[in-house]
ROLUM-286490 format. One record per residue: x, y, z of N, C-alpha, C in turn; residue in one letter. Coordinates in steps of 0.02 Angstrom, whole numbers, plus 50000, padded with zeros to 5 digits. Layout:
- n_xx; n_yy; n_zz; ca_xx; ca_yy; ca_zz; c_xx; c_yy; c_zz; type
- X; Y; Z; X; Y; Z; X; Y; Z; A $
...
//
This chain:
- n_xx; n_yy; n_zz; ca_xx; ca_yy; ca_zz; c_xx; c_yy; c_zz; type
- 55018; 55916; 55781; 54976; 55970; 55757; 54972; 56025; 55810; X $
- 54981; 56086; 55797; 54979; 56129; 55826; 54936; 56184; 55801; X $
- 54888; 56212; 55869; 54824; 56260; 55819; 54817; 56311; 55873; X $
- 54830; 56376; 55862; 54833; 56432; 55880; 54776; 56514; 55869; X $
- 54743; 56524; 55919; 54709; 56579; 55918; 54663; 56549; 55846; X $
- 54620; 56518; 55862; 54605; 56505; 55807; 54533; 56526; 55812; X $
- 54486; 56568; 55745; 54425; 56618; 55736; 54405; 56582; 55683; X $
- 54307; 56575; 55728; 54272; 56575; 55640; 54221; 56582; 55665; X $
- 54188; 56642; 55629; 54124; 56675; 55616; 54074; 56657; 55566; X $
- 54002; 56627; 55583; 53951; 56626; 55512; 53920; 56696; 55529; X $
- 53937; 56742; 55463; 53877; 56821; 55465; 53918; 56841; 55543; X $
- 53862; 56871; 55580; 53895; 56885; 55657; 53885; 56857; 55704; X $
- 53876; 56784; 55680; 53891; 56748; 55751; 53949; 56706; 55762; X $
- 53988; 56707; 55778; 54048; 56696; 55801; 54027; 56629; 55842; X $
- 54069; 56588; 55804; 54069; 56510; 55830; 54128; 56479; 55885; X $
- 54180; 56501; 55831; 54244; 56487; 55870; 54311; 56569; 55905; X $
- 54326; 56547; 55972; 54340; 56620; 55989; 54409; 56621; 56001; X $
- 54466; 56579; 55968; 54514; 56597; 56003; 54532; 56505; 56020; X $
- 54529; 56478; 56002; 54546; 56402; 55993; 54636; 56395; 56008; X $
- 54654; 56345; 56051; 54735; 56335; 56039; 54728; 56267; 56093; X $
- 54781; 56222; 56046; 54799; 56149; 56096; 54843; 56121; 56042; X $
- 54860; 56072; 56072; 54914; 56028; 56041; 54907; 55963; 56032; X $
- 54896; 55925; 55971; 54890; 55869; 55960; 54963; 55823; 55966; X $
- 54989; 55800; 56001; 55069; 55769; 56023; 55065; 55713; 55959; X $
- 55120; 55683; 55946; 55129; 55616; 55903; 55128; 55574; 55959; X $
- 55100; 55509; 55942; 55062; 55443; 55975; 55031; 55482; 56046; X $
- 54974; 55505; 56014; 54928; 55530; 56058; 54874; 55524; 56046; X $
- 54828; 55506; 56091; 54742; 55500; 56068; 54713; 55566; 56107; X $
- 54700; 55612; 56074; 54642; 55657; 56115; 54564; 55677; 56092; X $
- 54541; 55689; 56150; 54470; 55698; 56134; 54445; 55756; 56162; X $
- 54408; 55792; 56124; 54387; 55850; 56113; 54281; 55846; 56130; X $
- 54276; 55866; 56191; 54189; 55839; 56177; 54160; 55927; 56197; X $
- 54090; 55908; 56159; 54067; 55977; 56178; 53987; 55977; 56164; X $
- 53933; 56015; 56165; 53874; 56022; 56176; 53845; 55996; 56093; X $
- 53782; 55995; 56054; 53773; 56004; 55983; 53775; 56086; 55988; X $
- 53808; 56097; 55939; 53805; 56163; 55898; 53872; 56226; 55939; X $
- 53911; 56176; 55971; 53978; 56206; 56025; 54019; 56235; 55958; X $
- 54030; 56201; 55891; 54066; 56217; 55855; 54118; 56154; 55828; X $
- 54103; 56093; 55873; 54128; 56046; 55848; 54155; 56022; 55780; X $
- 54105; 56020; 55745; 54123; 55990; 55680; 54159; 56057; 55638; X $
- 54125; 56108; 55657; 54172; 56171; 55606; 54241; 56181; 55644; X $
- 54268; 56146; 55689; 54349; 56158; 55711; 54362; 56102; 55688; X $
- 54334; 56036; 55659; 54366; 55974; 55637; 54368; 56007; 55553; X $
- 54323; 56019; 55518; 54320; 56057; 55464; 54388; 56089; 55476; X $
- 54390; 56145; 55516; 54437; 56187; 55488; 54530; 56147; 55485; X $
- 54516; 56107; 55548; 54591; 56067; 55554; 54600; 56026; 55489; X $
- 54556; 56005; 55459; 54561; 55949; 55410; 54581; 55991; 55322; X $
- 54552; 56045; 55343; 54595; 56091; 55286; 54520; 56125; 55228; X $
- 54450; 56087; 55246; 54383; 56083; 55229; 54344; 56160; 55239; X $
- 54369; 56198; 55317; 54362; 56237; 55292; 54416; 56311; 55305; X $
- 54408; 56358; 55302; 54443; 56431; 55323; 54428; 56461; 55380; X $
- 54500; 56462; 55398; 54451; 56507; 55480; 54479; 56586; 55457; X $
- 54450; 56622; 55492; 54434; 56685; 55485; 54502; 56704; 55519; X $
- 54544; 56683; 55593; 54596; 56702; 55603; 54624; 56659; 55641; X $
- 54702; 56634; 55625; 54756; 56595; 55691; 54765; 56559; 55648; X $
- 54818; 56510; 55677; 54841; 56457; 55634; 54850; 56390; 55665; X $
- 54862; 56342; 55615; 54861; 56276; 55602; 54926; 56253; 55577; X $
- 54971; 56195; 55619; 55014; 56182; 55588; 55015; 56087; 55577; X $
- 55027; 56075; 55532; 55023; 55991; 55541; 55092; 55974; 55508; X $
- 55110; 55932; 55521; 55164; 55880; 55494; 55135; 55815; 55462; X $
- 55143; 55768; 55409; 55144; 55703; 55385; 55065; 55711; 55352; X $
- 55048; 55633; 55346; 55007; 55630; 55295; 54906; 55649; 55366; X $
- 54868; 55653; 55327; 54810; 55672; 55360; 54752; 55599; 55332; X $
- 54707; 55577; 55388; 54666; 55546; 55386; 54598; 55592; 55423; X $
- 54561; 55610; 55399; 54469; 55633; 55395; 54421; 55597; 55385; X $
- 54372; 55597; 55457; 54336; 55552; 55451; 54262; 55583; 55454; X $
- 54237; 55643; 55435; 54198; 55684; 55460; 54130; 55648; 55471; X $
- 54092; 55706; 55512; 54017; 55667; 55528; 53984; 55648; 55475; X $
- 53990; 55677; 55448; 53949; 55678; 55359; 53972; 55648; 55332; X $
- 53950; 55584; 55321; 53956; 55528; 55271; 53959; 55542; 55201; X $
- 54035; 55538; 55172; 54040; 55558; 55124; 54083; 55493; 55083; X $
- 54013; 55443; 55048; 54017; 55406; 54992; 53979; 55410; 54945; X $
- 53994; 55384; 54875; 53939; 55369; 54811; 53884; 55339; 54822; X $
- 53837; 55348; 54814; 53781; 55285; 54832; 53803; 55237; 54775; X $
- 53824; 55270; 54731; 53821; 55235; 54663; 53862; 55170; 54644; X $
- 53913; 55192; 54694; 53978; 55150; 54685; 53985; 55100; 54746; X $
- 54001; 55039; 54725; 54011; 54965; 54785; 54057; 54991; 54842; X $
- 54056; 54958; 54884; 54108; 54962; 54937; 54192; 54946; 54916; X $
- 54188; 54901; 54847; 54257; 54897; 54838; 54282; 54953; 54783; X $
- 54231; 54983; 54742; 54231; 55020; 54697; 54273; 55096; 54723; X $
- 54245; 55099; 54801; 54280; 55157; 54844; 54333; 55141; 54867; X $
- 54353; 55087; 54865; 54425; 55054; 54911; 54485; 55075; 54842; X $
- 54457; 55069; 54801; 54501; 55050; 54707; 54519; 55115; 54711; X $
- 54448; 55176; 54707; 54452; 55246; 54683; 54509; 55267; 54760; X $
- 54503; 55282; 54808; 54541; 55308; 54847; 54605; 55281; 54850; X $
- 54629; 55198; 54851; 54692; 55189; 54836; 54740; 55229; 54770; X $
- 54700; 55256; 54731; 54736; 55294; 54685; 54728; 55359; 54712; X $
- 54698; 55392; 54758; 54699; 55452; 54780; 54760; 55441; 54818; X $
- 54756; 55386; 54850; 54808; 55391; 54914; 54897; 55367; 54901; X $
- 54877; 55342; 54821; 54955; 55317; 54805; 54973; 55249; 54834; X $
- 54929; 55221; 54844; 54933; 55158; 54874; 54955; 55075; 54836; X $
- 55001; 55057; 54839; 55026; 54996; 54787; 54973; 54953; 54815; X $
- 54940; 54938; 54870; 54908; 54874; 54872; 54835; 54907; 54916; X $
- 54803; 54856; 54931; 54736; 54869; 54969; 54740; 54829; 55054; X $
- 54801; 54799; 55067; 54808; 54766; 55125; 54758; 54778; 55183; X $
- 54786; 54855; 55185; 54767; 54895; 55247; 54694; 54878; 55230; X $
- 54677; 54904; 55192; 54598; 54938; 55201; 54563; 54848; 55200; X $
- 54597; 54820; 55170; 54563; 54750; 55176; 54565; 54730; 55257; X $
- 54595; 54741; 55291; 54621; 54704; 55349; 54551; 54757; 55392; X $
- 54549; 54802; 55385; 54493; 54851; 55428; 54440; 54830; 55410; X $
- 54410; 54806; 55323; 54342; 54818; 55309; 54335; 54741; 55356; X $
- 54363; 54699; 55356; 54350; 54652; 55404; 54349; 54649; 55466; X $
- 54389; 54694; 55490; 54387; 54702; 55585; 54315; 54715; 55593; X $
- 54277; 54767; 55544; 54227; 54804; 55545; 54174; 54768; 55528; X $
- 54175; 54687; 55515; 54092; 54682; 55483; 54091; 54714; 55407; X $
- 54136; 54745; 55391; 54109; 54772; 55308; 54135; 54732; 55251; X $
- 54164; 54677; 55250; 54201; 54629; 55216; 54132; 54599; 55158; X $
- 54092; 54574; 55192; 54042; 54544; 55159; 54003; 54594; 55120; X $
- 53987; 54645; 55111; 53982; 54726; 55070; 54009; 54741; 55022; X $
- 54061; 54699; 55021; 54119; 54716; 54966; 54096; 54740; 54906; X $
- 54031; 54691; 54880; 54006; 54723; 54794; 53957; 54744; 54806; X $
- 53925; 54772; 54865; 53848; 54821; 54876; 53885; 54859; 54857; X $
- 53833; 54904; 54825; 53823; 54984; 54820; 53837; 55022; 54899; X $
- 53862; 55085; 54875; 53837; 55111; 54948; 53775; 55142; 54992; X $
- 53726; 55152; 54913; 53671; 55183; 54926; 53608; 55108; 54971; X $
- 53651; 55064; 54959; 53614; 54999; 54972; 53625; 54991; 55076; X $
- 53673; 55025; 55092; 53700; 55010; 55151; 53659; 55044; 55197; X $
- 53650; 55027; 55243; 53628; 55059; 55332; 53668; 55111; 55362; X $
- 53654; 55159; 55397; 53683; 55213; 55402; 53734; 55174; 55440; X $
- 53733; 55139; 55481; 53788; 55119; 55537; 53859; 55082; 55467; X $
- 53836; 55044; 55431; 53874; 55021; 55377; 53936; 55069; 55353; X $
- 53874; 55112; 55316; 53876; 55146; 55281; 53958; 55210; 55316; X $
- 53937; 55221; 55386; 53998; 55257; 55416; 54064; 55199; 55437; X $
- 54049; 55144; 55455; 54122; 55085; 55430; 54134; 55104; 55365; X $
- 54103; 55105; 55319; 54157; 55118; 55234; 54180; 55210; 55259; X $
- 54167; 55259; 55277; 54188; 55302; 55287; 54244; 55294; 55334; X $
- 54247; 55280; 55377; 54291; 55261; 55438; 54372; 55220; 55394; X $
- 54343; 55147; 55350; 54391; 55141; 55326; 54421; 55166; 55265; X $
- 54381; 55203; 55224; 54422; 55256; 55192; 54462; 55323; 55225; X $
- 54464; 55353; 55273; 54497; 55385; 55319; 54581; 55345; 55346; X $
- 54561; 55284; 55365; 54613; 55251; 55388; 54655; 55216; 55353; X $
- 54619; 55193; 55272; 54657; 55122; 55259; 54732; 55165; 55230; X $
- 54758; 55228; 55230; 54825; 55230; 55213; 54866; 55264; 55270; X $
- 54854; 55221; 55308; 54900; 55233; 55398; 54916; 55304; 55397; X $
- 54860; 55353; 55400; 54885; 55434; 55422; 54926; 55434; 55465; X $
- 54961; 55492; 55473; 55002; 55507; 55520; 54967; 55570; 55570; X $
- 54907; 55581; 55555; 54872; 55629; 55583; 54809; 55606; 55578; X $
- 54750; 55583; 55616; 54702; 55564; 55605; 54624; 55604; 55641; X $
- 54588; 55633; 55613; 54531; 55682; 55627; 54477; 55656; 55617; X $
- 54418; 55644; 55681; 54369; 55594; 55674; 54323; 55628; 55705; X $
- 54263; 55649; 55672; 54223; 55693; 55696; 54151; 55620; 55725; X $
- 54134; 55606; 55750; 54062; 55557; 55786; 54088; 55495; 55754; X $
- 54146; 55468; 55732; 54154; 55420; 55702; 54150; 55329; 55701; X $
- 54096; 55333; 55773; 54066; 55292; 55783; 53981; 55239; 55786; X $
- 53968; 55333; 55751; 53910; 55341; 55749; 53861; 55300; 55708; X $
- 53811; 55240; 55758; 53769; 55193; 55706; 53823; 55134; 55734; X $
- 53867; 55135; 55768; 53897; 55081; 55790; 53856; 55020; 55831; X $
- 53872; 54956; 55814; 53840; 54922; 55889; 53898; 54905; 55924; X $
- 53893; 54880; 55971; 53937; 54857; 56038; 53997; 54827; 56004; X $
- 53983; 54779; 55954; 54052; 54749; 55931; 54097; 54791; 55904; X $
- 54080; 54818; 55854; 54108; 54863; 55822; 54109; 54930; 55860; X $
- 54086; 54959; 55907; 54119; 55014; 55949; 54181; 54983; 55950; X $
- 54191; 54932; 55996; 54256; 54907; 56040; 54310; 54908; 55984; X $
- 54281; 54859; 55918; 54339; 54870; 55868; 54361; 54950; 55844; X $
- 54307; 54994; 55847; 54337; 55052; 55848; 54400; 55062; 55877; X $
- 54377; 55056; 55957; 54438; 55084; 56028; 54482; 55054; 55999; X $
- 54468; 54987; 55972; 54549; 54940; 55960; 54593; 54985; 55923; X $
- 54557; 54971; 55851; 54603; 55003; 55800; 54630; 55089; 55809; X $
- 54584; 55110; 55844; 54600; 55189; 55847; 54665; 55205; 55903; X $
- 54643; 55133; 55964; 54732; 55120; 56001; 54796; 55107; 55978; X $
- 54777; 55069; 55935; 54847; 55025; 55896; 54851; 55111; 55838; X $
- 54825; 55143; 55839; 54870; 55186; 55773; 54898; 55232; 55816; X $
- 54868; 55259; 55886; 54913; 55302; 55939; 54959; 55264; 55952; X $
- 54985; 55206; 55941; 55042; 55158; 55997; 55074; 55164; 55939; X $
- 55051; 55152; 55876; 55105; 55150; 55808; 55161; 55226; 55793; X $
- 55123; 55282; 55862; 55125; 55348; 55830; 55109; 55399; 55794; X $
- 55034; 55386; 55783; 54990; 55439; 55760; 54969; 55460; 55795; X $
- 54945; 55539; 55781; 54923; 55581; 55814; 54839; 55560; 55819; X $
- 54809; 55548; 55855; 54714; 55547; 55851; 54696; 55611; 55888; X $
- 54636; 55605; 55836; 54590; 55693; 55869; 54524; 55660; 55849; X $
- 54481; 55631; 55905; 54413; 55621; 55917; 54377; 55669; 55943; X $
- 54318; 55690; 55891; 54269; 55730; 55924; 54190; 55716; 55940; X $
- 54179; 55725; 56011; 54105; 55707; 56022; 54058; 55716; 56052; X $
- 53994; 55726; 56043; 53954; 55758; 56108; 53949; 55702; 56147; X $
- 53949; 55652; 56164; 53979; 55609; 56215; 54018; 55579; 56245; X $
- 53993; 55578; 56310; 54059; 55593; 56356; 54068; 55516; 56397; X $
- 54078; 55464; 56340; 54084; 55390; 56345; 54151; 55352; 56346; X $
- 54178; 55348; 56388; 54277; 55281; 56392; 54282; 55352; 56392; X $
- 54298; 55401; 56428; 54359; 55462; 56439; 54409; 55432; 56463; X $
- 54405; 55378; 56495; 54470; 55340; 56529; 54505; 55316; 56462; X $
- 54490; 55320; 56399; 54530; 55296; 56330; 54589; 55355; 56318; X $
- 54576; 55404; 56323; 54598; 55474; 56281; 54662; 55479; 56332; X $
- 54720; 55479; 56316; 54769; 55522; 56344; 54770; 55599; 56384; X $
- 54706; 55629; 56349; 54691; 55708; 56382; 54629; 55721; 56356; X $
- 54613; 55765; 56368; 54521; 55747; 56343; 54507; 55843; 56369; X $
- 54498; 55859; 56319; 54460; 55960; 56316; 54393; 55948; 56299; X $
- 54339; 56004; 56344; 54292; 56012; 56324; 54274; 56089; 56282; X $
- 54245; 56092; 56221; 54239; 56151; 56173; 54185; 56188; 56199; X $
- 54182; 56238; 56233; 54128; 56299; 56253; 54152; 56345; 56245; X $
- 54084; 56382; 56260; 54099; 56464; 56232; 54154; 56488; 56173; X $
- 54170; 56435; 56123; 54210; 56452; 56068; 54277; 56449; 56084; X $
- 54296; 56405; 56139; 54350; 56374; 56165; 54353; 56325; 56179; X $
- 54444; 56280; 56189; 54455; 56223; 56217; 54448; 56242; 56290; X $
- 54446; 56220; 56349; 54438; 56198; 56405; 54498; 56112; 56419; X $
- 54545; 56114; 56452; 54559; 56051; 56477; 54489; 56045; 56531; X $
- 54490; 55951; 56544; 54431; 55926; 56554; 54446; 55854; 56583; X $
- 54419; 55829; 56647; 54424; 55751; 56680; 54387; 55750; 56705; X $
- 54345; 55672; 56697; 54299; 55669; 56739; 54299; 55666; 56795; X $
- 54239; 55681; 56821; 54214; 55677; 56891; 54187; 55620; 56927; X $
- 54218; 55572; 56986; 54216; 55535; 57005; 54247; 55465; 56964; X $
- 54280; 55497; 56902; 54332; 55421; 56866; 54284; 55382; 56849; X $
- 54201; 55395; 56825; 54175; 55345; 56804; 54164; 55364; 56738; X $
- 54192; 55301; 56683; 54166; 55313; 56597; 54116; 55358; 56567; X $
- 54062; 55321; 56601; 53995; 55354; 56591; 53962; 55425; 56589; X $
- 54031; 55437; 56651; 53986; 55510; 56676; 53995; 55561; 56650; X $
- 53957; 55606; 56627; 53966; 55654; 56592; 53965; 55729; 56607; X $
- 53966; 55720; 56665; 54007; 55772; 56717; 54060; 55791; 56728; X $
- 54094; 55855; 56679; 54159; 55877; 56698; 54202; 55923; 56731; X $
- 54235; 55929; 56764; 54269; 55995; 56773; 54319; 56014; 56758; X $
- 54336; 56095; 56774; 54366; 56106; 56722; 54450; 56117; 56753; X $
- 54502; 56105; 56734; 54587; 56102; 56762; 54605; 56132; 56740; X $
- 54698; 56132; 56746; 54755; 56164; 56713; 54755; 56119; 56645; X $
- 54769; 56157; 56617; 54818; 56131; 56528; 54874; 56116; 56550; X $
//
């Protein structure tokens, strides 16, 4: 993926100023930035959700979106969403998404509703609708969010094994937690990327400065 001079304005305030980086194939990068840096409206705009005002976007292969905003039926079971999206996605079987809703703790959910689920749940069925048809481009806006400890780690797992398979990953987050995960890691200010490493090599710290691209 490649994203260039990229503009977006709400009314006259200007969010994003000029955006450009490169998402490589089998690459994990992470993108972190303040609340209200513009985060989620540059995952919006990469994911095709929304319009930017000016620059461009180029992607190759299929796209996986995982946005902050939990977007399921309340109405409909956990397998009810696995059924409906395998026909979005052209999918002959449910393997995949079976093999995740279990990494994840969401296996036993299978015939809840979704309106029945816990927010932390509730973003595992989002997470594995994003993934279960092996994108070749994958866009994950807080997509851990409501996680506990187990299921963080199964996150890192599965989100490793799809960079090693050769997907592109694009994690976005206002925390600045495992930077030692990400292949390259930008911070979003002033309506820009920034390349970005931590300071003193510790996970935790959320202290960055700023380098060459």
């Amino acid at each position: 993926m490649s994203v260039v001079d990229l503009h977006k304005s709400y009314g006259h305030r200007p969010v994003l100023r000029g955006v450009e980086f490169q998402l490589r194939e089998g690459e994990l990068l992470g993108i972190i930035g303040e609340n209200g840096a513009g985060k989620t409206t540059l995952l919006g705009l990469l994911a095709g959700a929304l319009k930017a005002d000016r620059g461009k976007i180029s992607r190759r292969g299929s796209l996986g979106y995982c946005p902050q905003r939990i977007v399921v039926n309340d109405d409909l079971t956990v397998t009810q969403h696995l059924r409906y999206f395998q026909c979005a996605y052209h999918l002959e079987n449910l393997d995949r998404a079976t093999e995740l809703t279990e990494r994840l703790g969401l296996a036993r959910y299978r015939d809840t509703k979704a309106g029945a689920l816990s927010g932390g749940t509730k973003q595992k069925l989002n997470l594995t609708l994003a993934l279960m048809h092996d994108p070749q481009v994958v866009l994950m806006d807080e997509p851990y969010q409501g996680f506990d400890w187990e299921n963080y780690l199964n996150f890192w797992a599965i989100t490793t094994e799809l960079r090693d398979r050769g997907s592109s990953v694009l994690v976005i987050s206002h925390i600045a937690h495992d930077t030692e995960r990400f292949d390259r890691l930008y911070r979003l200010e002033s309506g820009v990327v920034v390349a970005a490493e931590p300071v003193g090599g510790s996970a935790t710290q959320a202290k960055y400065r700023r380098v060459a691209s």
